[in-house]
C-alpha positions in Angstrom: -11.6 32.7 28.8 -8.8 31.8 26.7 -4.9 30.4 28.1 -2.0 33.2 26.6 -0.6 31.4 24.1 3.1 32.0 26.8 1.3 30.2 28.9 -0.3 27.7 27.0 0.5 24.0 28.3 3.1 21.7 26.4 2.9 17.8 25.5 3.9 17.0 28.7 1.7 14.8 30.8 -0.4 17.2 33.6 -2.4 16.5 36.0 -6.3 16.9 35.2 -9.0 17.9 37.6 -12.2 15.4 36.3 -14.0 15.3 39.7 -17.3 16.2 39.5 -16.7 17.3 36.0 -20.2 16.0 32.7 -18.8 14.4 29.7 -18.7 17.6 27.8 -16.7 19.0 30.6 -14.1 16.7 30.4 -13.8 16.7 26.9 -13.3 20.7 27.2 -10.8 19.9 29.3 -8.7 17.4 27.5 -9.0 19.1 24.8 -7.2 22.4 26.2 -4.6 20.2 27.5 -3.9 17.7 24.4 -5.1 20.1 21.1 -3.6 17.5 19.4 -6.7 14.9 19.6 -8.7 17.5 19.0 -10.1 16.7 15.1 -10.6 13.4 16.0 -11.8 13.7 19.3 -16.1 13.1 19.6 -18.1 14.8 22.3 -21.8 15.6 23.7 -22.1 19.1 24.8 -25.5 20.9 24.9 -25.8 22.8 21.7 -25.1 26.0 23.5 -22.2 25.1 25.4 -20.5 23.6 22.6 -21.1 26.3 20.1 -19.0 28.6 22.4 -16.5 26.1 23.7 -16.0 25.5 19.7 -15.5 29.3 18.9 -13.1 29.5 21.7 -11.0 26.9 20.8 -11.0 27.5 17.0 -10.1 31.2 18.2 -7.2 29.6 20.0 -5.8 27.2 17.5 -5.7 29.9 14.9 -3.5 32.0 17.3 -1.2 29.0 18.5 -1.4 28.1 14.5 -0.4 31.6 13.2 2.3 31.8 15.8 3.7 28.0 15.0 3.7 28.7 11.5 5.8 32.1 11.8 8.4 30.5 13.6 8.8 27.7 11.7 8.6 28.8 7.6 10.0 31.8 5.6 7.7 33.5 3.0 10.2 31.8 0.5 9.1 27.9 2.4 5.1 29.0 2.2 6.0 29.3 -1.5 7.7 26.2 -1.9 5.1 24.6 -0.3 2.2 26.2 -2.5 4.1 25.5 -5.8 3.7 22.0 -4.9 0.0 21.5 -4.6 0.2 21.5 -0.9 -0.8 23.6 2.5 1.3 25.1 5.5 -1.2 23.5 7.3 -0.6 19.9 5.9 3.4 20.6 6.4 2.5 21.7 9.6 0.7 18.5 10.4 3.3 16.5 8.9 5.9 17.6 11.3 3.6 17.6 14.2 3.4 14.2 13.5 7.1 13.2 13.7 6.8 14.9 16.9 3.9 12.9 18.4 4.7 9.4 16.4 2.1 7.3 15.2 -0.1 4.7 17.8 1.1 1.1 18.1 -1.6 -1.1 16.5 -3.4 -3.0 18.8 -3.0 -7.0 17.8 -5.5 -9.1 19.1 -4.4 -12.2 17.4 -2.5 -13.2 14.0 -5.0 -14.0 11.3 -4.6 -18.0 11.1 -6.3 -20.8 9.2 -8.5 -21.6 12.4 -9.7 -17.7 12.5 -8.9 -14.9 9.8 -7.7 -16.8 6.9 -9.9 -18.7 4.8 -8.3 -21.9 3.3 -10.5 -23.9 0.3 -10.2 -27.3 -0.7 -11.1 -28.2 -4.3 -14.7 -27.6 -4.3 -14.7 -24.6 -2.7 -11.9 -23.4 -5.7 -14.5 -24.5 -8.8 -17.1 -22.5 -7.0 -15.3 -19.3 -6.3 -13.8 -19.3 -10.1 -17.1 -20.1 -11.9 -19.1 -17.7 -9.2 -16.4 -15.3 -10.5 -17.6 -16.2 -14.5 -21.0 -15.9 -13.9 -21.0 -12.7 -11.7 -22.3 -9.5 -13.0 -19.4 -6.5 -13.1 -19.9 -2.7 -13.5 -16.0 -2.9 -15.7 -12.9 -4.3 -14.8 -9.3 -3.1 -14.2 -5.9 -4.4 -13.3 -3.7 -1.6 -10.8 0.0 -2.0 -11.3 2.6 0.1 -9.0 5.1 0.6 -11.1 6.9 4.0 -9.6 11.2 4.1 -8.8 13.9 2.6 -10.7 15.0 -0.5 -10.0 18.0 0.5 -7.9 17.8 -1.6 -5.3 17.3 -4.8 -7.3 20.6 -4.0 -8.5 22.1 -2.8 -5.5 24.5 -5.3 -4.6 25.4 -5.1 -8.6 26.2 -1.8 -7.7 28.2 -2.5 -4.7 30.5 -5.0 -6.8 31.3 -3.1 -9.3 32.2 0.0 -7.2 35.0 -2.9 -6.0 36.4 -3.8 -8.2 36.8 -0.1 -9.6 38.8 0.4 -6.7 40.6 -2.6 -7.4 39.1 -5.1 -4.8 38.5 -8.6 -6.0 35.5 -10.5 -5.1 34.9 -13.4 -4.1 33.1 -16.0 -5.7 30.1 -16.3 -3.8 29.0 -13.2 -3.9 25.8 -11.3 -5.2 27.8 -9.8 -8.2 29.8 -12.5 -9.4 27.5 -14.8 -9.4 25.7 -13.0 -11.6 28.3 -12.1 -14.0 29.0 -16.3 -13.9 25.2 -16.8 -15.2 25.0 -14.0 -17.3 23.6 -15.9 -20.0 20.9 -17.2 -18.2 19.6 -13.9 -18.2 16.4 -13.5 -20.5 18.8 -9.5 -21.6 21.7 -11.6 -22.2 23.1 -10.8 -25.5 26.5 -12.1 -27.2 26.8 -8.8 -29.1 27.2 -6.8 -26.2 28.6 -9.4 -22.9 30.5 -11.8 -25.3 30.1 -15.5 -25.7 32.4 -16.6 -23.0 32.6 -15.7 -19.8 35.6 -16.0 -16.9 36.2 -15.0 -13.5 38.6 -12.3 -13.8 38.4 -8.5 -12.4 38.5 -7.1 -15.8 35.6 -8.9 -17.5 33.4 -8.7 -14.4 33.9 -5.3 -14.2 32.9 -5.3 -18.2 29.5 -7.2 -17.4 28.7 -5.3 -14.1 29.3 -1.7 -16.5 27.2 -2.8 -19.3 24.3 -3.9 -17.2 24.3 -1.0 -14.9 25.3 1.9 -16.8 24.6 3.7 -20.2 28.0 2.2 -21.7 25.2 -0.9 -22.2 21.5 -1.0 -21.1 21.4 1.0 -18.0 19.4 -1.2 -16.1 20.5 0.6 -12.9 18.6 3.9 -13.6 15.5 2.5 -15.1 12.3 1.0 -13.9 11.6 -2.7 -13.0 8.3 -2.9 -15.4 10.7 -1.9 -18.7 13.3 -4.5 -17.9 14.1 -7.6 -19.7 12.7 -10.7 -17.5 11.7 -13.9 -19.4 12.8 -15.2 -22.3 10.9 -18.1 -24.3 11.8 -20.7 -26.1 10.6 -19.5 -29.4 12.8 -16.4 -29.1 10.1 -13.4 -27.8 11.6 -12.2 -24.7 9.5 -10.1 -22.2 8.9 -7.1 -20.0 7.8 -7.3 -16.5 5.4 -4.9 -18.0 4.4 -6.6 -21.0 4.1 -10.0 -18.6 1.6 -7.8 -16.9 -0.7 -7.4 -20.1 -0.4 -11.0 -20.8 -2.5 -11.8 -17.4 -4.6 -8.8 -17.8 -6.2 -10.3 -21.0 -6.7 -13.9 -19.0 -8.2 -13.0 -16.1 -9.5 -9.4 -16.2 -10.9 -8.9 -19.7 -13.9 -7.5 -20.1 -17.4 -8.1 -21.7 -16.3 -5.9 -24.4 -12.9 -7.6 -24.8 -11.3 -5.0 -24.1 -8.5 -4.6 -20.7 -8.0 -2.3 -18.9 -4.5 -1.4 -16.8 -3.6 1.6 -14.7 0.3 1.7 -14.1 1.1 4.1 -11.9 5.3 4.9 -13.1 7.2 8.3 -12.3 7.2 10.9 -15.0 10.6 10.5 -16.3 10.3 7.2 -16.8 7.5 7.5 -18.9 8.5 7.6 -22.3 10.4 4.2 -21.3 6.9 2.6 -20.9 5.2 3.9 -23.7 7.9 2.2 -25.5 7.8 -1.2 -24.2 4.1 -1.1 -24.7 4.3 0.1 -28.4 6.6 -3.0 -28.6 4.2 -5.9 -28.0 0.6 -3.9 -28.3 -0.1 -4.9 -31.7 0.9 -8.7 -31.8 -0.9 -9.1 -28.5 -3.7 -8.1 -29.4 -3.7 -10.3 -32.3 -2.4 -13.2 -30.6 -4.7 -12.9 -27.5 -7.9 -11.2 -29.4 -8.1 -8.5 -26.7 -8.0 -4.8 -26.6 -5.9 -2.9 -24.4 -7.0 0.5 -22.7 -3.8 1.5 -21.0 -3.4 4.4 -18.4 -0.3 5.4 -17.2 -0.6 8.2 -13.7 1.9 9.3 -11.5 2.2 10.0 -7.8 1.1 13.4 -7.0 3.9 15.7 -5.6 1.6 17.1 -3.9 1.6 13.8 -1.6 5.0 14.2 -0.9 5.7 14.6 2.7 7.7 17.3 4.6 11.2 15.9 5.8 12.5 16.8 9.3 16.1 16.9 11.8 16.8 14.5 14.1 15.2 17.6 16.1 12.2 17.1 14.4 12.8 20.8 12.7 12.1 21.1 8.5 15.4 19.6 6.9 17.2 22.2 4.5 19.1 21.4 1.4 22.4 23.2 0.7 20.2 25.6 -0.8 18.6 26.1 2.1 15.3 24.9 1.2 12.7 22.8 2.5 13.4 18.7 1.3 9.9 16.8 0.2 9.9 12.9 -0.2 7.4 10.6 -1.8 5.2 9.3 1.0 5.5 6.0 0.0 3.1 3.4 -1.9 0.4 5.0 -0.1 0.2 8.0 -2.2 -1.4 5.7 -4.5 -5.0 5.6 -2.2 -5.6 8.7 -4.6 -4.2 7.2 -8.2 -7.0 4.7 -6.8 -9.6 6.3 -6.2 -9.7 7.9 -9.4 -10.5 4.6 -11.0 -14.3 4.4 -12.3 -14.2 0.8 -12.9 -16.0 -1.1 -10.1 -13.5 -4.5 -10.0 -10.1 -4.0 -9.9 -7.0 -6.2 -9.4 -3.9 -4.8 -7.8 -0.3 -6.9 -8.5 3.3 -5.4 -8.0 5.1 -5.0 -11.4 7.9 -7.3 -10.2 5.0 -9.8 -9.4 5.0 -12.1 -12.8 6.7 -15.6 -13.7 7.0 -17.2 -17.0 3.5 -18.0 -18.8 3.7 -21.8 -18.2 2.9 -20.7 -14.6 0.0 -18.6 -16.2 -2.9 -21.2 -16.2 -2.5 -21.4 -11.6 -2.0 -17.8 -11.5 -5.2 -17.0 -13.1 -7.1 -19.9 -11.6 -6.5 -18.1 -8.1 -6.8 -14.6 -9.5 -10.4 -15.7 -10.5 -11.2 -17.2 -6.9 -9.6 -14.2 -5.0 -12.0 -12.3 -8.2 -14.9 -14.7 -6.7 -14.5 -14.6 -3.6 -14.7 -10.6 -3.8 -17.8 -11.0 -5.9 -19.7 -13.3 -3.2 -18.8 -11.2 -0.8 -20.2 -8.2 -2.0 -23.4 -9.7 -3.2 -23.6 -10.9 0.5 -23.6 -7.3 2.0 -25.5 -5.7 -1.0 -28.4 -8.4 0.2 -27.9 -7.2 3.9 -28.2 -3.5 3.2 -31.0 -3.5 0.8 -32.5 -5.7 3.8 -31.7 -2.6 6.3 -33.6 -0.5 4.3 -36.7 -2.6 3.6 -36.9 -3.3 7.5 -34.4 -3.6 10.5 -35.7 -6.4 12.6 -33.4 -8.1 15.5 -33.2 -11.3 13.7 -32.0 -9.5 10.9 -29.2 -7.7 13.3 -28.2 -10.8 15.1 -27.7 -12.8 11.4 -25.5 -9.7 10.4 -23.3 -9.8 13.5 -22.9 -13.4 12.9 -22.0 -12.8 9.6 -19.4 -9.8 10.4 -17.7 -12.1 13.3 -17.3 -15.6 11.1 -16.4 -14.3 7.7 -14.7 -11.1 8.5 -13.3 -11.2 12.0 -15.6 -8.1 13.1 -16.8 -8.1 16.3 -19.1 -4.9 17.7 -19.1 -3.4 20.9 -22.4 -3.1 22.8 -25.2 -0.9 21.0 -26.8 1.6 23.7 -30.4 0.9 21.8 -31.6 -0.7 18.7 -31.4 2.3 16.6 -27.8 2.6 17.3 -27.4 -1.0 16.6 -29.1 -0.8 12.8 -26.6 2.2 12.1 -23.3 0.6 13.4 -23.9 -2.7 11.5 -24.9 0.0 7.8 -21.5 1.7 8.7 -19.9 -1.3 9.0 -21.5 -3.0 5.7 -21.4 -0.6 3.5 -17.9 -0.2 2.6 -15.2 -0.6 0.0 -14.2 -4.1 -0.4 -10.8 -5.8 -0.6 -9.9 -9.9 -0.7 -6.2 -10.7 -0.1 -4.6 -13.5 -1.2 -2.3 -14.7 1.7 1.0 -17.4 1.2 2.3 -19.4 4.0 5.0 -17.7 5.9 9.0 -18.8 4.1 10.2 -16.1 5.2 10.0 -14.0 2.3 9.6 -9.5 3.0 6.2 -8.6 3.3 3.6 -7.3 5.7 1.6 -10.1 7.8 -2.1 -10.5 8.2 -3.7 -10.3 11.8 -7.0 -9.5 13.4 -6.8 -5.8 15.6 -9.0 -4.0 18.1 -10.2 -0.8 16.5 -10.4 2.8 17.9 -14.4 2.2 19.0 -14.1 -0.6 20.5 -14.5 -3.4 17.4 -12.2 -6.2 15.7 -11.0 -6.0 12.4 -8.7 -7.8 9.4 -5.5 -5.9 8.8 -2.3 -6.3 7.1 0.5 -4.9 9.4 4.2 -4.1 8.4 6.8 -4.7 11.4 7.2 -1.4 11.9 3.7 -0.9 13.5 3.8 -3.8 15.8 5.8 -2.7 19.3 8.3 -5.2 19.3 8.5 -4.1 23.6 4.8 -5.7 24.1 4.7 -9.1 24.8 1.7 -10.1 23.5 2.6 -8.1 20.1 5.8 -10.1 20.2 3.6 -13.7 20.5 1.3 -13.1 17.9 4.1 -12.3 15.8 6.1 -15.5 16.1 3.3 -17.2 15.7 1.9 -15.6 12.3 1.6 -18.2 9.8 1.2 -16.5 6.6 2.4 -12.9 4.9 1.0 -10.2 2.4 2.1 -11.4 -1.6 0.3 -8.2 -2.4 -2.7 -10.3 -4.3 -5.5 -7.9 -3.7 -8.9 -7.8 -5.4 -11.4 -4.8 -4.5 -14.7 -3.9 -5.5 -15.1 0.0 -5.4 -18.7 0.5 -5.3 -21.6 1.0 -3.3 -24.8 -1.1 -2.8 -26.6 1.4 -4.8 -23.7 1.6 -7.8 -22.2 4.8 -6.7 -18.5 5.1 -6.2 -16.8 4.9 -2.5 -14.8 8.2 -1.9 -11.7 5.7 -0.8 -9.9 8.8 1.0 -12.8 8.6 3.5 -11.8 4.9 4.9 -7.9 5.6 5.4 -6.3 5.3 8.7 -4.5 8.8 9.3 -2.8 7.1 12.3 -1.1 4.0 10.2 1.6 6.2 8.6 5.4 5.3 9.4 8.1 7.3 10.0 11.9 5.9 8.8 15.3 6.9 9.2 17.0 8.5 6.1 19.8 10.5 4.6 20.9 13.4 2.3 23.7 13.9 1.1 25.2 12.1 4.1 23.1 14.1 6.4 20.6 11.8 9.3 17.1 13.0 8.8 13.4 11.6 9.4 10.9 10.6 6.6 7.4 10.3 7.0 5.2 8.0 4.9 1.6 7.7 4.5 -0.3 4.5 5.5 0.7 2.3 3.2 -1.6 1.4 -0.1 -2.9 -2.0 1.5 -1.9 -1.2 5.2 -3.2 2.0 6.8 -5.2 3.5 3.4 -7.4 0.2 3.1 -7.7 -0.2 6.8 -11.5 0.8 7.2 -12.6 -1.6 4.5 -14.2 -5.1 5.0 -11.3 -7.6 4.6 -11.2 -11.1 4.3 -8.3 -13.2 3.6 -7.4 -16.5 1.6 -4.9 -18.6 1.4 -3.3 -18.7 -2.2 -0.5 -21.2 -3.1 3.8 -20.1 -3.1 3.7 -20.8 -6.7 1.4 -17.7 -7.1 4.3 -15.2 -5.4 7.1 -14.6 -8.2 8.5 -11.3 -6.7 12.0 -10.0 -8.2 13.0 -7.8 -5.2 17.0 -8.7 -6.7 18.3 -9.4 -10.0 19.5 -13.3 -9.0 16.1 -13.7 -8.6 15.5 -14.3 -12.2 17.1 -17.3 -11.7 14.4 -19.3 -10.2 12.5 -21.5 -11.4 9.6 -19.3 -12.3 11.8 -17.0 -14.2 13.2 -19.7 -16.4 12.4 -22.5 -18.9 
């Protein structure tokens, strides 16, 4: 009845008998051959059959489980893993998944102006902004990922100053002495602590590099982006990325109430930093801007973090010979998220602001991506409560139109009407998310493109390059001729037609994770990250996608970046 776990078969391709063989038969026996699929795998089986082809297996998974598990952690690894608000189970997942990779995602076509990208002209901008004004909104909140220290903005920083420690020189045009040469043009600039001239020599560009960087003067290279200095005005306030943040939350996200809301997700240590800043500006903003701020600061749950492996694919060990856990990246946050009660929310980066004057654009589009989320759900909250007073095929056929022009979703044959009616309720009745999308100028970010799902539909998704196989041809193609990328601009209503809240871990793509190359302490190793926050974790919600201008997209991914325009007087 049951293959000896010796003899049970590996990955390895085999050669399967299907002749003759009913559906549930052949899912019996793919499923002893690939146990991987298995949770995710959907059968028929007569009741009987399948309640003792399900006992088997789950008898033989336990015993290929408890045998796995035995090889692979100590007592002393089970309790690491506990400690951290995790499972041997999940671990064990984790690293079966560097093992198996993750799928290629399957690109129809890029989302384009002529399908998948909605552009508006004037009009179409007044109506989505005052549709946004008029709408009626179960509470509103702005999400701002705010986690890490800003290491990498300052990385090349970092890189010159380790120079000329060692007593390089460096040349002109680079990263580090550029900075140093427009030093003052930095809204942290201060003549107390750089001096009020500035020259090109090793010494004193060693003395601006250590002073920005270190704890000898602010130690910008161990704290986070939101608490740094980035604009300076000219009546002498100078600003946060954080407190830029608050600024746009009281424009375009303020409640009936008056009151706005924020949840920053930061890293622990780096809260006190925050609290700070905000105690800073909270009580002359909200005099100046006659709002009330309701601010949440939540961190990344360790217990998120994912299991790192060998080039082998075996658990890494620190020096200590324990197991090494990394944050799973800025998908983590799918369950900060979903803790949120409010039914609007906004998501920016933190690094995402630009001087005020560019305010009055900014908001204008935040309030027609708002808008156009609004319409949108009023749209499907119409078509389900016209499900449930009666399912007609009129009514079907205007939903499918509806799903294929505005959201790129096309359905695969129903086998009878009944079916029909519940594929066109699953796909409605979802969370919702509307993307603002800039024309392609080469800046980093993920792309937007229209995919063939696992049964058989189309959908909107936001891919990184990571999950497009670069070996495909036709991947390749729609690639090069993507027209637009991801600002991270999202707007997303969280509830359901009948005001209930979505469980959002229940439309997350477990097979959108990445896996990335690493190192500790000099040693190679793998890193596994969940699918991302508006990849693989929004990738069963309805999407649509509009075209917002460049001047919208301020991102300060390095410190010369405060140097544009948008950063500046």
């Amino acid at each position: 009845d049951f293959f000896p776990v010796s003899d049970m078969p590996d990955h390895e391709p085999v050669l399967l008998d299907l002749q003759g063989k009913n559906q549930g038969e052949i899912a019996a026996v793919f499923q002893y051959n690939y146990p991987i699929f298995t949770d995710d795998f959907r059968f028929r089986m007569e009741p009987g059959k399948f309640e003792r082809f399900r006992s088997e297996y789950q008898y033989r998974r336990e015993i290929i489980y408890t045998n796995n598990i035995t090889n692979m952690f100590t007592k002393e690894d089970i309790a690491q893993i506990e400690q951290r608000g995790s499972s041997v189970q999940t671990a064990e997942q984790q690293i079966e998944r560097f093992k198996q990779g993750f799928p290629w995602m399957k690109i129809v076509a890029p989302a384009t102006p002529e399908r998948g990208i909605q552009v508006l002209d004037e009009a179409a901008v007044e109506a989505a902004a005052k549709y946004y004004d008029g709408a009626t909104i179960n509470g509103k909140c702005k999400f701002v990922p705010a986690s890490g220290a800003a290491s990498r903005m300052f990385k090349d920083l970092f890189s010159g100053l380790d120079a000329l420690k060692a007593g390089k020189e460096l040349a002109d045009d680079a990263p580090a002495a550029k900075f140093v040469d427009q030093i003052q043009s930095f809204a942290f600039y201060t003549p107390e602590l750089f001096g009020e001239q500035t020259c090109r020599c090793p010494e004193y560009r060693k003395d601006v590099l250590s002073k920005t960087l270190t704890d000898e003067g602010l130690g910008y290279g161990a704290k986070p982006k939101g608490v740094l200095k980035f604009h300076k005005y000219t009546d002498g306030e100078i600003r946060t990325a954080f407190a830029e943040h608050l600024v746009e939350a009281q424009n375009y996200m303020r409640n009936e109430d008056g009151t706005a809301n924020l949840v920053v997700t930061i890293s622990p240590e780096h809260q006190h930093l925050f609290e700070e800043a905000y105690a800073e500006v909270k009580e002359a903003y909200e005099a100046k801007y006659g709002v009330k701020y309701n601010i949440t600061f939540t961190f990344q749950d360790k217990a998120t973090d994912t299991i790192a492996v060998d080039v082998e694919n075996k658990p890494f060990r620190t020096e200590t010979d324990s197991l090494l856990f990394r944050p799973a990246g800025h998908g983590a946050l799918i369950y900060n998220l979903n803790k949120i009660e409010e039914e609007v929310v906004s998501i920016k980066n933190i690094d995402n602001v630009a001087n005020e004057r560019l305010l009055p654009e900014t908001a204008t589009w935040k309030k027609v991506l708002l808008g156009k989320a609004l319409e949108l759900r009023d749209k499907i909250y119409g078509y389900l409560n016209a499900l449930d007073a009666e399912a007609t095929p009129a009514l079907c056929d205007e939903i499918e139109a509806f799903l294929d022009n505005t959201l790129c979703v096309t359905l695969p044959a129903a086998a009878d009407f009944e079916a029909r009616v519940a594929a066109l309720r699953a796909k409605l009745n979802r969370p919702i998310r509307v993307a603002g999308m800039v024309k392609n100028q080469g800046e980093p970010g993920g792309g937007p493109f229209i995919i063939a799902e696992k049964d058989g539909s189309t959908s909107l998704q936001v891919l990184e390059s990571v999950q497009i196989n670069m070996s495909d041809d036709h991947a390749r193609e729609c690639l090069a001729s993507a027209t637009h990328f991801n600002p991270v601009d999202i707007v997303c209503c969280l509830h359901d037609y009948k005001g209930q809240s979505f469980d959002l871990l229940q439309y997350v793509d477990e097979d959108a994770g990445f896996i990335s190359s690493k190192s500790y302490q000099g040693r190679e190793l793998k890193a596994l990250e969940l699918p991302g926050l508006w990849n693989g974790a929004m990738s069963n919600w309805n999407t649509l996608f509009v075209e917002v201008p460049l001047a919208t997209f301020n991102p300060v991914k390095v410190v010369l970046d405060l140097l544009r325009p948008a950063h500046q007087n």
